[in-house]
C-alpha positions as CSV (number, residue, x, y, z in Angstrom):
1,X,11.0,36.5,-6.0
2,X,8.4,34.0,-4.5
3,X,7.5,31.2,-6.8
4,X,5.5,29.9,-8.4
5,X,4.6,33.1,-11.0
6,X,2.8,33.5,-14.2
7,X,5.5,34.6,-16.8
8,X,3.5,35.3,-20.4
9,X,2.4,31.2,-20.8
10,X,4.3,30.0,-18.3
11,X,4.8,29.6,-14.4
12,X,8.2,30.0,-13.3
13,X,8.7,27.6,-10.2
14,X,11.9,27.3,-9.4
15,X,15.4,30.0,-9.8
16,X,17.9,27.4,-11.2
17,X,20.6,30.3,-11.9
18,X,21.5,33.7,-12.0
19,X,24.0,35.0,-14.0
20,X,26.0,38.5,-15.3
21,X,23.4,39.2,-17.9
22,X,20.0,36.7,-17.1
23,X,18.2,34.9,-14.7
24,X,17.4,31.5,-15.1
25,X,14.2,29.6,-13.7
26,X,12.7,25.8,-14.2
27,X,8.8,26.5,-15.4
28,X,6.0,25.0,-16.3
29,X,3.9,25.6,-19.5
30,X,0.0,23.8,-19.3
31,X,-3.0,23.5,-21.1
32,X,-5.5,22.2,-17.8
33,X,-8.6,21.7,-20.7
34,X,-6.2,19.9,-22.6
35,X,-4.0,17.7,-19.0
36,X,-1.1,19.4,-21.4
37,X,2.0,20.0,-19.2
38,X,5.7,20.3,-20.0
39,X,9.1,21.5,-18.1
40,X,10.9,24.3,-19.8
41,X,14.0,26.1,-18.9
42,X,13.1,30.1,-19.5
43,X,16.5,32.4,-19.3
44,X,15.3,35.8,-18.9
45,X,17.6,38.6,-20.0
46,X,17.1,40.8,-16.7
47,X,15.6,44.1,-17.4
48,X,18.1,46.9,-16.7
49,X,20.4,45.2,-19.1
50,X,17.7,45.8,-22.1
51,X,18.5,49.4,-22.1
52,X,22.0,48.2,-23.9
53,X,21.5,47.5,-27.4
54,X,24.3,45.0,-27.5
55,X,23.4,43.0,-24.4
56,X,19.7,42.7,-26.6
57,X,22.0,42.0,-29.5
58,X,23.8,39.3,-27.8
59,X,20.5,38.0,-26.9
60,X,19.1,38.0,-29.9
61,X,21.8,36.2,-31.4
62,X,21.7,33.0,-29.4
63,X,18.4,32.9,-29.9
64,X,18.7,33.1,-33.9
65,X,21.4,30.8,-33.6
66,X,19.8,28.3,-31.4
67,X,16.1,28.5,-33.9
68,X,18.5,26.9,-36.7
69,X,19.9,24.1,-34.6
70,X,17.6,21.0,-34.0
71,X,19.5,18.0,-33.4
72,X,19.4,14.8,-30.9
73,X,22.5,16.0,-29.4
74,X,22.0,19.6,-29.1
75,X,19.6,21.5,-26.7
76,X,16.8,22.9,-28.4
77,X,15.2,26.2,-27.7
78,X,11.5,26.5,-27.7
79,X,10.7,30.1,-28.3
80,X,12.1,33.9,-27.9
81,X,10.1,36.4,-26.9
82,X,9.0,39.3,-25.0
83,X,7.3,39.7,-21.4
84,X,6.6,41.9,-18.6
85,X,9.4,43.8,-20.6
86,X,12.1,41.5,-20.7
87,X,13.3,39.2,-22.9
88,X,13.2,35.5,-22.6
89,X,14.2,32.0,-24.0
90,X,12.6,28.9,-23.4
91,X,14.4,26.6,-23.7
92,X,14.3,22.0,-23.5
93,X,14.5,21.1,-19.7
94,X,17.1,18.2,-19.9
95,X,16.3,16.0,-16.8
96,X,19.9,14.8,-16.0
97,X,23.1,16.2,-14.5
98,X,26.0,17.7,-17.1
99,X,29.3,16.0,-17.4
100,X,31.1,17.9,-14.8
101,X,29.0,16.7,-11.9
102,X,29.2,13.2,-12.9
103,X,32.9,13.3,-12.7
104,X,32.2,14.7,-9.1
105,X,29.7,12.1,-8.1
106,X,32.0,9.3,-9.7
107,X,35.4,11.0,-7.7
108,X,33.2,10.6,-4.7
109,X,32.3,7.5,-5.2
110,X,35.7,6.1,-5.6
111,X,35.0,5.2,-9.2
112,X,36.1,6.6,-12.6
113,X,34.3,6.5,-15.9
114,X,34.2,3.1,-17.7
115,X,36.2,3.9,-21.3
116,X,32.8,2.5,-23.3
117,X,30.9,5.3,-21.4
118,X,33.5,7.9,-22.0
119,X,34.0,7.2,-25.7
120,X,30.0,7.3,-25.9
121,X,30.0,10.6,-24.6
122,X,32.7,12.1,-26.7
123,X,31.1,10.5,-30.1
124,X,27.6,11.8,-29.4
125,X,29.2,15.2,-28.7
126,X,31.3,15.3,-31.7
127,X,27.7,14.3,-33.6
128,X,26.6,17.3,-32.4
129,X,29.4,19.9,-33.5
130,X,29.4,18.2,-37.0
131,X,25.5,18.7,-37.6
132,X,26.7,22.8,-35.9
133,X,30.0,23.4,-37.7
134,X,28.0,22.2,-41.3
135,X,24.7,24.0,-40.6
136,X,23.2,26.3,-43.2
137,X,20.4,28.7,-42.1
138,X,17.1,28.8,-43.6
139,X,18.2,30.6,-46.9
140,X,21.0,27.8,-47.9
141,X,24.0,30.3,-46.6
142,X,26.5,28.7,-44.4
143,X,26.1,29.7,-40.5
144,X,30.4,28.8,-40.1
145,X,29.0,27.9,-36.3
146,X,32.3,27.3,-33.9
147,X,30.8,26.9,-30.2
148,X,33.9,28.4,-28.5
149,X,32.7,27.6,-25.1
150,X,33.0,22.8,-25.0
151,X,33.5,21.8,-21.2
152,X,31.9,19.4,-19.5
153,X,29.8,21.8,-17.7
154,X,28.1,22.6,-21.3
155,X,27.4,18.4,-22.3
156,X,24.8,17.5,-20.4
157,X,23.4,13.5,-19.8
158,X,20.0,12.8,-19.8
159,X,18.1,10.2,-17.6
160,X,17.1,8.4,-21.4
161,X,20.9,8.2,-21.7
162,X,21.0,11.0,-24.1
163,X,23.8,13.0,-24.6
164,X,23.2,16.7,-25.4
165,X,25.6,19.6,-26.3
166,X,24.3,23.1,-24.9
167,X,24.9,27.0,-24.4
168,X,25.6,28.3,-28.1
169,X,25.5,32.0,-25.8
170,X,29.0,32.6,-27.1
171,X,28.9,30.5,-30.5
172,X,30.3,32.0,-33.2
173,X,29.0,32.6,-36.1
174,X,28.1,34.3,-39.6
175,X,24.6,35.9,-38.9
176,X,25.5,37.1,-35.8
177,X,24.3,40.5,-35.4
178,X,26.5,41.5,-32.3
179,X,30.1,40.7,-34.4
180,X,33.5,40.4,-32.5
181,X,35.5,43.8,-33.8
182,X,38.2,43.7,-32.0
183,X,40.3,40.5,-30.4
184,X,38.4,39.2,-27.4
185,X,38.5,35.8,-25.2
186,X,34.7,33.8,-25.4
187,X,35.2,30.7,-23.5
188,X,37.0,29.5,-20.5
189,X,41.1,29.3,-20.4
190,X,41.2,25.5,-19.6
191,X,39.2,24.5,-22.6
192,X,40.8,27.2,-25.5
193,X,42.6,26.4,-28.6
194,X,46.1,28.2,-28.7
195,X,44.4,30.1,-31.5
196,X,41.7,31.3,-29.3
197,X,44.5,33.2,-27.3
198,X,47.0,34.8,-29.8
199,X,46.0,38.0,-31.6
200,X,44.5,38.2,-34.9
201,X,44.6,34.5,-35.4
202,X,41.8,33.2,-37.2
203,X,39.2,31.2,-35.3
204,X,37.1,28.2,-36.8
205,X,35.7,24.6,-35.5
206,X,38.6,23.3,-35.3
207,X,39.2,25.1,-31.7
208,X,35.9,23.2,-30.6
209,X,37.9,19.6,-31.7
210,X,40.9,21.1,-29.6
211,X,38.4,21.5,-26.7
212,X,37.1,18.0,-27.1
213,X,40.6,16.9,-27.1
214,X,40.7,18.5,-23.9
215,X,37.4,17.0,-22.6
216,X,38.6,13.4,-23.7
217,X,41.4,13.8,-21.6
218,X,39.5,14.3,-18.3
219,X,37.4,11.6,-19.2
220,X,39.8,9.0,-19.5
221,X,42.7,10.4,-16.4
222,X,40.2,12.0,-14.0
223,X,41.2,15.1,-13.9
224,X,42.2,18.2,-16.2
225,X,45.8,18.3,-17.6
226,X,45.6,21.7,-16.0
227,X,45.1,20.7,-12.4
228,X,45.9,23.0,-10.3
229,X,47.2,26.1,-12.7
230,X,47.0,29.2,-13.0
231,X,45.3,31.4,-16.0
232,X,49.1,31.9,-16.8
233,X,50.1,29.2,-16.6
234,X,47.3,27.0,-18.7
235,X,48.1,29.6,-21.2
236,X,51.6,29.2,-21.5
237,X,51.1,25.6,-21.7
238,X,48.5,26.0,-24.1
239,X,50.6,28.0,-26.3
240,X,53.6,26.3,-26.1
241,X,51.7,22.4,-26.7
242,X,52.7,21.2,-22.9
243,X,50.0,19.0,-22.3
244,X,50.6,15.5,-20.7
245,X,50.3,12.8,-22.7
246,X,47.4,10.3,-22.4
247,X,48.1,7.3,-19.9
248,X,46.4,3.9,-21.1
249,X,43.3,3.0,-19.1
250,X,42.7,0.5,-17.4
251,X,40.1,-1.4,-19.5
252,X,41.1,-0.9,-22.7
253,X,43.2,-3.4,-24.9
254,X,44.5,-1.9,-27.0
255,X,45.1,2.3,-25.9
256,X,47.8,3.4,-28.6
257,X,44.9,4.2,-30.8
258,X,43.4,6.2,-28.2
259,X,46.4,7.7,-27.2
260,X,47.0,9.1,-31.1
261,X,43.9,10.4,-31.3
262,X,44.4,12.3,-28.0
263,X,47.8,13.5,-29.1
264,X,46.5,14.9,-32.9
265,X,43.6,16.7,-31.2
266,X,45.9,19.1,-29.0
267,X,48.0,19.4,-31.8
268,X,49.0,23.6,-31.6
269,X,48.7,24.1,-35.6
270,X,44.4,23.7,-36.3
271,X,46.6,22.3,-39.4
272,X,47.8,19.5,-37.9
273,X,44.9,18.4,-36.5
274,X,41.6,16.5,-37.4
275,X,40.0,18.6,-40.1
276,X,36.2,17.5,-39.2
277,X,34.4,17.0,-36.0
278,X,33.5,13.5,-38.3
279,X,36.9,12.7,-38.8
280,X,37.2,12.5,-35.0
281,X,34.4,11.2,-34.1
282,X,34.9,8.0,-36.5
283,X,38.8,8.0,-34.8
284,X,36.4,7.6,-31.6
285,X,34.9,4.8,-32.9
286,X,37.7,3.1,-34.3
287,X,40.0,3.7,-30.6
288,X,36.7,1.6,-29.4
289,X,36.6,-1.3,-31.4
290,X,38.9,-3.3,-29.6
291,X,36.5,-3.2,-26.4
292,X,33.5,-3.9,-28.3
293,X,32.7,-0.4,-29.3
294,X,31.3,2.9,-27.7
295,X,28.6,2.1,-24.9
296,X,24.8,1.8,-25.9
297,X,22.3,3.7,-24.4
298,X,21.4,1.3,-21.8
299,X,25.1,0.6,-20.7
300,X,25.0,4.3,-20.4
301,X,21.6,4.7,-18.7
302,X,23.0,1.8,-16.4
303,X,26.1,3.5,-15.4
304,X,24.5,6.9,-14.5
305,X,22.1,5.1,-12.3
306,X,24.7,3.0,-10.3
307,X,26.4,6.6,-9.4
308,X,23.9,6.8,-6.6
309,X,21.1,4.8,-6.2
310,X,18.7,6.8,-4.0
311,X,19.0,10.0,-4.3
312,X,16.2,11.5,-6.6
313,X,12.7,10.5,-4.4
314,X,12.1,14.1,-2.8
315,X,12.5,15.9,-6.5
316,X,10.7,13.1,-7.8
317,X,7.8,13.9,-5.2
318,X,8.4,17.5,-5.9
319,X,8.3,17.4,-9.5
320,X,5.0,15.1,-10.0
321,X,3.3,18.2,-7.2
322,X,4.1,20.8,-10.3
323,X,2.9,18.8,-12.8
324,X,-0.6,18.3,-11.0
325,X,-1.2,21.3,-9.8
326,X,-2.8,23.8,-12.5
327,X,-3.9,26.8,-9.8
328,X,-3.0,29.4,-11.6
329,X,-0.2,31.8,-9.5
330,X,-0.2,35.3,-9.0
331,X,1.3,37.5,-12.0
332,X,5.0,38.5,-12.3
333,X,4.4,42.0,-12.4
334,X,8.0,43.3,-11.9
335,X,11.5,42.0,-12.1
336,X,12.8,41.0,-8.7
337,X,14.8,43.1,-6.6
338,X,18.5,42.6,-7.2
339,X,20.2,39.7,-4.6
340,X,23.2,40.5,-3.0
341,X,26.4,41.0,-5.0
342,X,27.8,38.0,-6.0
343,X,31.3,36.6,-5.0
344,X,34.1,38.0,-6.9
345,X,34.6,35.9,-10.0
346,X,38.3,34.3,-10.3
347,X,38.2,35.2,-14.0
348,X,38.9,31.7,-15.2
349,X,35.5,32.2,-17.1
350,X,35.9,35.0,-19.5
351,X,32.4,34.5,-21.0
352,X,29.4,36.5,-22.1
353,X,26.5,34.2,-22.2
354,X,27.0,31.3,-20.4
355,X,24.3,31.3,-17.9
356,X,22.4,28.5,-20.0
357,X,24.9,25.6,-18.6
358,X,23.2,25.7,-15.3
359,X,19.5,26.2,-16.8
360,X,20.0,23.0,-18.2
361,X,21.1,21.4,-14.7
362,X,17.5,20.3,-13.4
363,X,19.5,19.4,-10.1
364,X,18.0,22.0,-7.2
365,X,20.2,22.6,-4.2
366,X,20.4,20.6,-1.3
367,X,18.7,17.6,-3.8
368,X,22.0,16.5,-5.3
369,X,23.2,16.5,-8.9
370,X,20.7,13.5,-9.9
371,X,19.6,12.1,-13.1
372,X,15.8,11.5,-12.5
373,X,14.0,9.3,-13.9
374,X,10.8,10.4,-12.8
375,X,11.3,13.8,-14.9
376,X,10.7,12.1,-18.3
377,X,7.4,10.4,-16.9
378,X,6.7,13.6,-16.0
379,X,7.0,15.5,-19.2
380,X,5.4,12.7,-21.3
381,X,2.5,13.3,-19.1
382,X,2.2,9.7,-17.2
383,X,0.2,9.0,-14.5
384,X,1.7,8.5,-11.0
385,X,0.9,5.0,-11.1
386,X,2.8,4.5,-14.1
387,X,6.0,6.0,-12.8
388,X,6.0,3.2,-10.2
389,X,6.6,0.6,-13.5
390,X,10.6,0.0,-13.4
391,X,12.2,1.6,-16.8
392,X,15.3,1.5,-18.0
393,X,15.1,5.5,-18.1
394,X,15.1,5.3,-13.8
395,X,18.7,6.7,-13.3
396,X,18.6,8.3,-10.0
397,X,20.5,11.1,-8.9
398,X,24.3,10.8,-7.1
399,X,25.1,12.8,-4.1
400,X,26.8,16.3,-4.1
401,X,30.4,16.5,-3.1
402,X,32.0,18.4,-0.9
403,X,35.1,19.4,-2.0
404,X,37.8,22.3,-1.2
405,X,38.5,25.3,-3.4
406,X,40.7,25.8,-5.7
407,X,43.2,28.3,-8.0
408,X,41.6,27.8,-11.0
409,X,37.6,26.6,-11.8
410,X,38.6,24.7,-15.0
411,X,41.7,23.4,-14.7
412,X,41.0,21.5,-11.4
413,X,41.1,18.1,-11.0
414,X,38.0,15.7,-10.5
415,X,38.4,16.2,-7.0
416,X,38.3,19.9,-6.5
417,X,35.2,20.6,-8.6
418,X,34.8,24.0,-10.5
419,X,32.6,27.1,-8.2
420,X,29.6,28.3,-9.3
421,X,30.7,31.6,-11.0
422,X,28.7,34.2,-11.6
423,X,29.0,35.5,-15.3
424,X,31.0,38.3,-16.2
425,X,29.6,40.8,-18.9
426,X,30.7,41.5,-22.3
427,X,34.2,43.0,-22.4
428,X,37.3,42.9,-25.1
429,X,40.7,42.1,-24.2
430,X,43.4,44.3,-24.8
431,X,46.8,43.3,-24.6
432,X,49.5,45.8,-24.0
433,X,51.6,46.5,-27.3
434,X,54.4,44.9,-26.4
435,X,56.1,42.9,-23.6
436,X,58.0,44.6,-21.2
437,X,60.0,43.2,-18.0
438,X,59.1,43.3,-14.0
439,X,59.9,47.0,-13.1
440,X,59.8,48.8,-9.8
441,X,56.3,50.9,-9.2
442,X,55.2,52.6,-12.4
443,X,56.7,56.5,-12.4
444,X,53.5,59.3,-12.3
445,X,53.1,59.9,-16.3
446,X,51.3,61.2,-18.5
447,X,49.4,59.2,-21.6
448,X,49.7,59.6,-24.9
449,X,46.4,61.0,-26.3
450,X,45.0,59.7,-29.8
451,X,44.3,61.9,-32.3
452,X,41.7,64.9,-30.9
453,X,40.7,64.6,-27.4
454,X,38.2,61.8,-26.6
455,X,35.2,62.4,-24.7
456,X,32.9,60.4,-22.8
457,X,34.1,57.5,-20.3
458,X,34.0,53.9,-20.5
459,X,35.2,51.2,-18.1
460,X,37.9,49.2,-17.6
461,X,38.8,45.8,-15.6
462,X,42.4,44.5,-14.2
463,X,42.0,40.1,-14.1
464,X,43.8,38.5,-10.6
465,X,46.8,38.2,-12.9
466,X,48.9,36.8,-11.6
467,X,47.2,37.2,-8.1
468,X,44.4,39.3,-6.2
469,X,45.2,42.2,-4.3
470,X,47.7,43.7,-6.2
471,X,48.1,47.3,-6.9
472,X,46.2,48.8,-10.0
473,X,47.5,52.5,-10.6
474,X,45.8,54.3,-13.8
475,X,48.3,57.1,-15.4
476,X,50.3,56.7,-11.9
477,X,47.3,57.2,-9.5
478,X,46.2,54.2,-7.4
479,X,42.9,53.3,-8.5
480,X,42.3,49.8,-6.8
481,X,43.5,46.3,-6.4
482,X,43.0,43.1,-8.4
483,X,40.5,41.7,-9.5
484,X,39.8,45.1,-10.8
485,X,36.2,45.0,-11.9
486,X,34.2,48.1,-14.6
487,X,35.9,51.0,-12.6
488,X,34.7,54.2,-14.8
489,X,37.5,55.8,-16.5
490,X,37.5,58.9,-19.2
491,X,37.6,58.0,-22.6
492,X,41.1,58.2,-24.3
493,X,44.4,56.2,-23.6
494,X,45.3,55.5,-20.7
495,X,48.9,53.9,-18.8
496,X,47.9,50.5,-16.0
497,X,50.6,49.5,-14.0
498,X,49.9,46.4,-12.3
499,X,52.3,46.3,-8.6
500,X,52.5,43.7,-6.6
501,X,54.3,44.2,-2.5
502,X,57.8,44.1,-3.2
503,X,57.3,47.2,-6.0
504,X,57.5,44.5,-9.1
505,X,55.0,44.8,-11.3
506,X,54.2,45.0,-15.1
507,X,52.7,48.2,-17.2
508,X,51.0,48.6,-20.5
509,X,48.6,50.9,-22.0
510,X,45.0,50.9,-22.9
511,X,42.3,52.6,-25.0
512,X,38.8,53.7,-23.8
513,X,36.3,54.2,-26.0
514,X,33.5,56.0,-25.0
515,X,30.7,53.4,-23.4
516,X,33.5,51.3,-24.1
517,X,34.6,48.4,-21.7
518,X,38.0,47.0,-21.3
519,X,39.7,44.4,-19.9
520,X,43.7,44.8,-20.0
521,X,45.8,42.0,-19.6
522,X,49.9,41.6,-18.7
523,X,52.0,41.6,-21.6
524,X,53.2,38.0,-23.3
């Protein structure tokens, strides 16, 4: 697609993402009687998935969800609608960098995150999934929001020093239209409450204060208490409570109150941990109080700023270009041709609609992960002239870091930052029946058929468990190797065997639906 392009009221200038389900630009919307402009993130559900009722659903849903949320610490969406025949959000343009690319700029910087700044962060956040987790719609009926998706690729920080919770793509809640029938994974691995992986276990906010937990813990060490993991592995951990305790950081006084509150957040039992996102965020507070309190908002502003201090002029240049210019561009008249296929995703992300986290970045590549400073003059509408004033709002963007791959994109450490991973599309997780041990290659057999003969076909998909390249044999026919991604299959039940070189392997079975799409998983 060449940009810029009108888009309904809006001129898309920039792709900032592209994910399974929706493409993700920076725009601009303007008035040029009125000198009106402002930035706006517009996620556009691609076309050829709006032929799916249930990716329009899913849609629809964040949408609804998002129009009841309007909080200083949430992400606001503008408006939902309807153009050149796709669907669209637009949503708040948050001119900063999210969590996770701090902690990169910080790593690379030989620094780490000053307590007061990482207490500040978790508190606002916790604000945030209070106001969600108590939220009625507009009828008085309670929404029983649980976000299901907190990482530090989903909090974002502002160049005001704001702190701002987004992507509510795979929030749960009661007026969704698209509802969760059978047991599926929404979220990433390295940020899931134990609950959030067992079978019929019941779900509810307090899996987001586990994934705060979680996120406190990189904040204070550096690094994930996953490092380095695999999907297994962070699950048997998870399951079984192995998480490594909270060492005391260097600047606070006092940690043991800090190190509670770390310890009763990843408590296994929802039970046995704090009830309330309030609860925990006044524990925040209180951990705090023996280093003055949680940062202010020009502490915080000050910090982001001293990341890297000169990094943010060319999108600074390039931003003030888009907000002056008011030709209009030629029409989007079709949706752009498809890009190449994407990498293969390592299936840490097991998410439906989390393409939002990086249309809030405002970071373009090659510029850096920057806060800018120049972003909010430009959206309050200043002149050029006054954006040379100095402001305490001026936090300029730190470098990008390049670091080496690794196993698992959320349980790496600070210094081997998550990929960029495409997002994979709707798809419930079936666990085999019951465990079963290492055997050699699965024997040719036949499966056992439900009830009548199903018809139709539907589609299945084999994770990298517990490594790529292994042999994926349906009914005792080779059919592929892991990652096994949406490989058509007839309806019915079906036998996967899962073999790796040596002839060891696991096997379980499956049921297709028809239109149906599976993912099947190794047995516990």
């Amino acid at each position: 697609m060449d940009y810029p392009h009108s888009y309904g009221p809006y001129t898309l200038l920039e792709r900032l993402g592209r994910g399974g389900m929706s493409d993700v630009d920076l725009a601009r919307q303007s008035v040029a009687s009125a000198s009106y402009v402002r930035f706006v993130v517009i996620k556009r559900l691609r076309t050829e998935m709006t032929a799916n009722p249930d990716y329009v659903r899913m849609f629809q849903d964040e949408a609804r969800i998002n129009a009841e949320l309007q909080h200083a610490n949430i992400a606001q969406v503008y408006a939902f609608g309807q153009t050149d025949g796709e669907y669209f959000l637009a949503m708040e343009y948050i001119a900063g960098s999210d969590l996770r690319g701090v902690q990169e700029a910080v790593l690379h910087a030989g620094q780490q995150i000053p307590t007061r700044i990482a207490l500040r962060i978790m508190a606002d956040v916790l604000s945030a999934l209070s106001y969600a987790h108590s939220r009625v719609d507009t009828y008085g009926k309670p929404m029983l929001i649980v976000h299901r998706d907190v990482n530090p690729r989903n909090i974002m920080l502002s160049a005001r020093g704001e702190v701002k919770l987004i992507d509510f793509g795979v929030a749960k809640a009661a007026n969704r239209a698209e509802q969760t029938v059978r047991h599926t994974f929404k979220g990433k691995f390295a940020y899931m409450a134990p609950e959030q992986l067992q079978e019929e276990a019941l779900v509810d906010h307090r899996a987001d204060l586990y994934a705060m937990g979680l996120v406190l813990h990189e904040l204070i060490m550096g690094k994930s208490p996953f490092a380095r993991l695999s999907d297994i592995q962070i699950m048997q951990r998870t399951l079984t409570g192995r998480i490594p305790p909270l060492s005391a950081p260097s600047d606070l006084p006092e940690p043991t109150t800090l190190q509670a509150l770390h310890q009763r957040a990843l408590k296994i039992s929802p039970d046995e941990r704090f009830q309330t996102a309030d609860e925990m965020r006044l524990a925040v507070e209180v951990a705090a109080q023996s280093m003055g309190g949680i940062a202010g908002t020009e502490e915080l502003i000050a910090f982001l700023r001293s990341v890297s201090p000169d990094s943010a002029a060319l999108l600074q240049e390039k931003l003030e270009v888009w907000r002056t210019q008011l030709t209009e561009p030629a029409p989007l008249t079709a949706p752009a041709p498809h890009s190449a296929a994407p990498e293969p995703h390592d299936d840490t992300t097991i998410s439906i609609l989390m393409e939002s986290r990086k249309a809030a970045r405002p970071i373009l590549a090659g510029v850096g992960i920057g806060l800018l400073s120049v972003a909010i003059a430009a959206l309050a509408g200043l002149t050029w002239s006054a954006l040379q004033q100095p402001t305490p709002a001026q936090v300029v963007a730190p470098q990008p870091v390049a670091v080496p791959e690794q196993e698992a994109e959320d349980a790496e450490s600070m210094a081997v930052p998550e990929q960029e991973a495409e997002e994979t599309e709707p798809v419930e997780h079936v666990r085999p029946p019951s465990p079963r041990a290492p055997s050699r290659a699965a024997k040719k057999r036949t499966p056992a058929q439900a009830e009548g003969d199903a018809v139709g076909s539907g589609r299945i998909s084999v994770p990298a468990f517990p490594g790529s390249g292994l042999e994926v044999q349906l009914n005792g026919s080779r059919i592929g190797v892991t990652p096994l991604r949406l490989v058509e299959v007839p309806a019915g039940v079906h036998t996967i065997a899962v073999i790796d070189p040596s002839g060891e392997g696991w096997e379980g079975s499956v049921t297709v639906d028809d239109g149906g799409s599976e993912v099947v998983l190794p047995p516990r």
